[in-house]
C-alpha positions as a LaTeX table, in Angstrom:
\begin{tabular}{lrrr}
\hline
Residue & $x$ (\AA) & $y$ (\AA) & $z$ (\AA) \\
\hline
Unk1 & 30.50 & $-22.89$ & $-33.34$ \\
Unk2 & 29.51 & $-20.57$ & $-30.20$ \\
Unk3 & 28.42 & $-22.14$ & $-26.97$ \\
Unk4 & 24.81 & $-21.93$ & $-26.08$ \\
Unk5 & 23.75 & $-18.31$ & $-24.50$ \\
Unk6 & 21.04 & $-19.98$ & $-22.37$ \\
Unk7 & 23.77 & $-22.22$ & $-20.88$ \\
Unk8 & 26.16 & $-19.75$ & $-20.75$ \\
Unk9 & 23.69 & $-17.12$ & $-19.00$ \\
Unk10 & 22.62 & $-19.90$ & $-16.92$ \\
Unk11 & 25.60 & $-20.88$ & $-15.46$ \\
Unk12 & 26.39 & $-17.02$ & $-14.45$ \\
Unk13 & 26.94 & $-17.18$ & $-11.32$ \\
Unk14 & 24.76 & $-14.38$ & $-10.74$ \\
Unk15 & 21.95 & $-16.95$ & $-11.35$ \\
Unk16 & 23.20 & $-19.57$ & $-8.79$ \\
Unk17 & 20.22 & $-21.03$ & $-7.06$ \\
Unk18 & 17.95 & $-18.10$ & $-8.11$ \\
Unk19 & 14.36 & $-18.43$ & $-9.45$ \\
Unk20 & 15.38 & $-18.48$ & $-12.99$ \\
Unk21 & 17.70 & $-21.61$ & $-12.45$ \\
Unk22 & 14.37 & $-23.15$ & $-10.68$ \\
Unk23 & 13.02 & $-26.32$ & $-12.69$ \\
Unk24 & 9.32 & $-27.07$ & $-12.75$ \\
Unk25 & 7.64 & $-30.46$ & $-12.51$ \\
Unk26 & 3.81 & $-31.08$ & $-13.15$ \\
Unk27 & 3.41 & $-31.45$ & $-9.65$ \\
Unk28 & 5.26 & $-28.30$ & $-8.31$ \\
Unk29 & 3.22 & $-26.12$ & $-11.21$ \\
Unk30 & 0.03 & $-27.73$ & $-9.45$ \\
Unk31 & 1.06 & $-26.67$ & $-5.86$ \\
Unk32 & 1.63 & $-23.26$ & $-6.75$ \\
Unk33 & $-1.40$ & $-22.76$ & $-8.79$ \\
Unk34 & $-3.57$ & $-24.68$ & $-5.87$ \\
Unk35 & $-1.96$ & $-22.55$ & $-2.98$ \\
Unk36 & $-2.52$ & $-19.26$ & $-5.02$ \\
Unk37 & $-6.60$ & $-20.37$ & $-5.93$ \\
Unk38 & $-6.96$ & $-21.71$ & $-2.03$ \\
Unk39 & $-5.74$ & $-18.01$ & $-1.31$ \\
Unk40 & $-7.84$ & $-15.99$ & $-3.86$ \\
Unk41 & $-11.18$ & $-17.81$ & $-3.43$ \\
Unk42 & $-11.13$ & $-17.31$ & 0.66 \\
Unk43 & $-9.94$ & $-13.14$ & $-0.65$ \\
Unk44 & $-13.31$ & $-12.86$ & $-2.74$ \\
Unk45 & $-15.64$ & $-14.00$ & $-0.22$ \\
Unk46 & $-14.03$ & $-11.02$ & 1.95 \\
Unk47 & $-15.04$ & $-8.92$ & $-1.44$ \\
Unk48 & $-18.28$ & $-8.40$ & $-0.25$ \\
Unk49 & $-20.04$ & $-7.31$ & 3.76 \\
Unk50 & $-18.76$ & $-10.11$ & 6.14 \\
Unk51 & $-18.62$ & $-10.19$ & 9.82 \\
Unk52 & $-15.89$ & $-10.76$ & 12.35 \\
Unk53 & $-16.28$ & $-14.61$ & 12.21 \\
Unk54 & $-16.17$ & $-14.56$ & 8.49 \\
Unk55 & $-13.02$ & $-12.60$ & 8.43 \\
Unk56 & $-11.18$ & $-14.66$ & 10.67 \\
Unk57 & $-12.25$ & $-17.82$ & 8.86 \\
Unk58 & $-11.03$ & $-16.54$ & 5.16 \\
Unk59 & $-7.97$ & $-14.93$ & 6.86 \\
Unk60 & $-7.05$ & $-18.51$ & 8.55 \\
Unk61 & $-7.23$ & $-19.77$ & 4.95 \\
Unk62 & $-5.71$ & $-16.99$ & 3.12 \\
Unk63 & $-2.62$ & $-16.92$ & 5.48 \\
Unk64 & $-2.26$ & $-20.58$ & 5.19 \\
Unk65 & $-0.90$ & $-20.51$ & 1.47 \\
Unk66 & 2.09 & $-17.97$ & 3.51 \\
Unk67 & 4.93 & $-18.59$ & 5.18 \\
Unk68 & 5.52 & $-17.26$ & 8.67 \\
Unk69 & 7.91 & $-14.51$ & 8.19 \\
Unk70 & 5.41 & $-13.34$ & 4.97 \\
Unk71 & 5.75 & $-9.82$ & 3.56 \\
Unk72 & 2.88 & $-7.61$ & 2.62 \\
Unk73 & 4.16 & $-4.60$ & 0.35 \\
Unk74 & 2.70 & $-1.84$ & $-1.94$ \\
Unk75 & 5.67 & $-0.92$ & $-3.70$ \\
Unk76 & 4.61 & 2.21 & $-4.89$ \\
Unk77 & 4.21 & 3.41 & $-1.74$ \\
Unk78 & 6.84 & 1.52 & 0.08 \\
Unk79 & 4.46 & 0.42 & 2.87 \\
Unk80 & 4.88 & $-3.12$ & 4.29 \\
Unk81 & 3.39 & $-5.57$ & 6.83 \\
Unk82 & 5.28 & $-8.54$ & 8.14 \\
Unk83 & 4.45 & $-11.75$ & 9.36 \\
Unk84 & 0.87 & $-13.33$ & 9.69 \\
Unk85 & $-0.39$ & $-10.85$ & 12.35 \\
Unk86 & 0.55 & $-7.92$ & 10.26 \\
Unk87 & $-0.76$ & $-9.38$ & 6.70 \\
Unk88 & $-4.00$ & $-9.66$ & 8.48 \\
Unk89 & $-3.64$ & $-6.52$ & 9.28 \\
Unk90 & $-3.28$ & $-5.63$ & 5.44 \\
Unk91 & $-5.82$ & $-7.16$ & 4.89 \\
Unk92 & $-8.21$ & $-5.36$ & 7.09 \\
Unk93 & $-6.98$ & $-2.10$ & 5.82 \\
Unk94 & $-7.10$ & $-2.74$ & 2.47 \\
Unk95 & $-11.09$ & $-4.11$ & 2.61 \\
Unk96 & $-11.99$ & $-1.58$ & 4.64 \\
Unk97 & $-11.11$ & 0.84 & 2.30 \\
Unk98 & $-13.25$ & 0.08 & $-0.96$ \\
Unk99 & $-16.71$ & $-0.35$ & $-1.08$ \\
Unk100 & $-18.32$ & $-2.70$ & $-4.12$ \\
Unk101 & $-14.86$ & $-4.16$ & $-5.11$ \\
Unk102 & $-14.84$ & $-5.92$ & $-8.49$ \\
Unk103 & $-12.07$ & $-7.77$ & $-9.60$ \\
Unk104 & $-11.63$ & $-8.70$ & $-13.41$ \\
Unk105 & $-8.37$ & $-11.17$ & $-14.66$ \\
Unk106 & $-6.47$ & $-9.38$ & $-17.09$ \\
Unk107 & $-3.17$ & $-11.70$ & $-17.24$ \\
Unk108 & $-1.78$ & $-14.68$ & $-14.66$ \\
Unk109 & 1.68 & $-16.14$ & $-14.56$ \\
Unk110 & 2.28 & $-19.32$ & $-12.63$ \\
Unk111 & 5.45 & $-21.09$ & $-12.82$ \\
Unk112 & 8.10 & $-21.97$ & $-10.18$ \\
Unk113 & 8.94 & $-18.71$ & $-8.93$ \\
Unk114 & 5.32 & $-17.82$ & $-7.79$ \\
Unk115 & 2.06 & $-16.06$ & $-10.04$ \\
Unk116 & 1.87 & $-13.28$ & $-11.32$ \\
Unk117 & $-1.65$ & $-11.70$ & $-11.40$ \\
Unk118 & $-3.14$ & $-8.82$ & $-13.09$ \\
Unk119 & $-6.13$ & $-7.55$ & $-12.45$ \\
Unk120 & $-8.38$ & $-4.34$ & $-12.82$ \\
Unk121 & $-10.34$ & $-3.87$ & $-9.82$ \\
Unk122 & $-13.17$ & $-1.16$ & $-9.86$ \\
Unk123 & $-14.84$ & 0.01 & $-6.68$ \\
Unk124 & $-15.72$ & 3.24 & $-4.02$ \\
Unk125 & $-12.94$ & 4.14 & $-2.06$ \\
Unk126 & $-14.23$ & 4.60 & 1.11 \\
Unk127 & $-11.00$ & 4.99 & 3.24 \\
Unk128 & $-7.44$ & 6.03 & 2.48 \\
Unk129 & $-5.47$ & 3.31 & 0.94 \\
Unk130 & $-1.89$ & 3.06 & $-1.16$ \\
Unk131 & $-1.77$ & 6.79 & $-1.69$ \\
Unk132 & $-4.86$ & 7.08 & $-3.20$ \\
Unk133 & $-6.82$ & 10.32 & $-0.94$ \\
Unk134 & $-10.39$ & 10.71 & $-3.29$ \\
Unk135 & $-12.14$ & 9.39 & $-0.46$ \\
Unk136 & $-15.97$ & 8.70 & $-2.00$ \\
Unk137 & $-14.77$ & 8.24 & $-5.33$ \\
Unk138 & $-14.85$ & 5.75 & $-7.82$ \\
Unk139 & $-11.89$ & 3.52 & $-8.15$ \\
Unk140 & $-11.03$ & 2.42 & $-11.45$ \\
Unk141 & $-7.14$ & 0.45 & $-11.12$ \\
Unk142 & $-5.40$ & $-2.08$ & $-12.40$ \\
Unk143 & $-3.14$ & $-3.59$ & $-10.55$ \\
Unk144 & 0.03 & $-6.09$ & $-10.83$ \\
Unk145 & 0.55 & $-8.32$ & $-7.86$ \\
Unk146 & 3.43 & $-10.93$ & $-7.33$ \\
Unk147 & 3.35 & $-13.61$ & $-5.09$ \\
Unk148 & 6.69 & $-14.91$ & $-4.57$ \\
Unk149 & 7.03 & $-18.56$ & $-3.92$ \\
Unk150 & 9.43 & $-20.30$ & $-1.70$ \\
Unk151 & 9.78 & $-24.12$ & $-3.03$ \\
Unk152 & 11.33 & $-25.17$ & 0.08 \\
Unk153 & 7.97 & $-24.16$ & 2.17 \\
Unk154 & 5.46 & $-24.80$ & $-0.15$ \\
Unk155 & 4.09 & $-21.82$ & 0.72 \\
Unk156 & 4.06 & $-17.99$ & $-1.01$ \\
Unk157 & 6.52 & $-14.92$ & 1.23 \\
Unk158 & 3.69 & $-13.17$ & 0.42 \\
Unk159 & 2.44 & $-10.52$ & $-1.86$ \\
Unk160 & 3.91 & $-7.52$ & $-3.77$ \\
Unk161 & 1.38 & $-5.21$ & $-5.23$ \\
Unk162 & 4.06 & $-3.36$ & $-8.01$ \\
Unk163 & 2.02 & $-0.91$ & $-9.75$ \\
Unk164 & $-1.20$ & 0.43 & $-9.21$ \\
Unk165 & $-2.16$ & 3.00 & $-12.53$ \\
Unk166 & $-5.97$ & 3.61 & $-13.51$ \\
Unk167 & $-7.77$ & 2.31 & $-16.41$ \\
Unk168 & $-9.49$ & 4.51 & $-18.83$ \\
Unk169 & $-12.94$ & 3.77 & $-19.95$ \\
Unk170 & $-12.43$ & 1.49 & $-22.79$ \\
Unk171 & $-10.61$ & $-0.92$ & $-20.47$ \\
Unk172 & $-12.66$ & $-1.30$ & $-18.56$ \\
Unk173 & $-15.03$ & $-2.99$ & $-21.13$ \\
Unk174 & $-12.60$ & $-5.87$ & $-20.86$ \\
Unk175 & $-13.72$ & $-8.78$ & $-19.01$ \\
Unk176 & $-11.41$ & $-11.22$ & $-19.20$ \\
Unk177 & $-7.87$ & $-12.00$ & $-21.59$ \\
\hline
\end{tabular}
């Protein structure tokens, strides 16, 4: 009889302390998932016209759920922000540059290694943002963002937006999963 290829893979050391080896307990699931909601409930208040106090109140509690040394990145682009001053940054880039944002849930991954959210977001781009240049057109994305979490923090390194393609007219019927 063979050995077991899940203990054989996981035992590679190739996989040594890496997410994959990472174990999950009810209560680690729940800090991940409460960290990423804390973060994405203060985001969709920014969603819509705010003022300078508002900002800096959802960006105190966005930023919370992130490390120090956090990483902002739009891989498609290769475009980064590091550390808190610079995600805020991101931030105010990236709102400033849609107008009427709409975010629908298409997918979400939580486990031990972070969430994985999907998401088509419709809006106006009013600004330049993550190589797209139709300034005053409609926006029709979806987009696939991972936040990777580091257990020994409790807190996310940030956020990788990985792919960025638009939807076509029948999905964007879809409302939810």
């Amino acid at each position: 009889m063979s050995a077991d290829p899940v203990v054989q893979l996981l035992s590679d050391p190739r996989f040594k302390g890496r997410p994959i080896t990472w174990g999950v307990t009810p209560e680690g699931y729940d800090a991940v998932r409460r960290a990423w909601l804390t973060h994405v409930q203060a985001e969709e208040v920014l969603f819509k016209p705010f003022t300078e106090n508002e900002f800096n109140t959802q960006m105190k509690v966005m930023l919370s759920v992130f490390t120090n040394d956090c990483v902002m990145e739009l891989a498609a682009t290769g475009e980064r922000w590091d550390g808190h001053l610079q995600a805020a940054e991101f931030y105010r880039v990236f709102l400033s540059s849609f107008e009427g944002m709409e975010w629908i849930p298409q997918a979400l991954v939580i486990g031990p290694q972070g969430v994985l959210d999907v998401v088509n977001m419709t809006g106006k781009l009013v600004n330049e943002f993550a190589g797209l240049k139709q300034v005053g057109s409609p926006v029709h994305l979806q987009w696939v963002i991972y936040f990777p979490w580091v257990p020994a923090a409790g807190k996310f390194k940030g956020e990788v937006i990985y792919s960025i393609r638009e939807l076509k007219n029948d999905m964007l019927d879809r409302k939810t999963v």
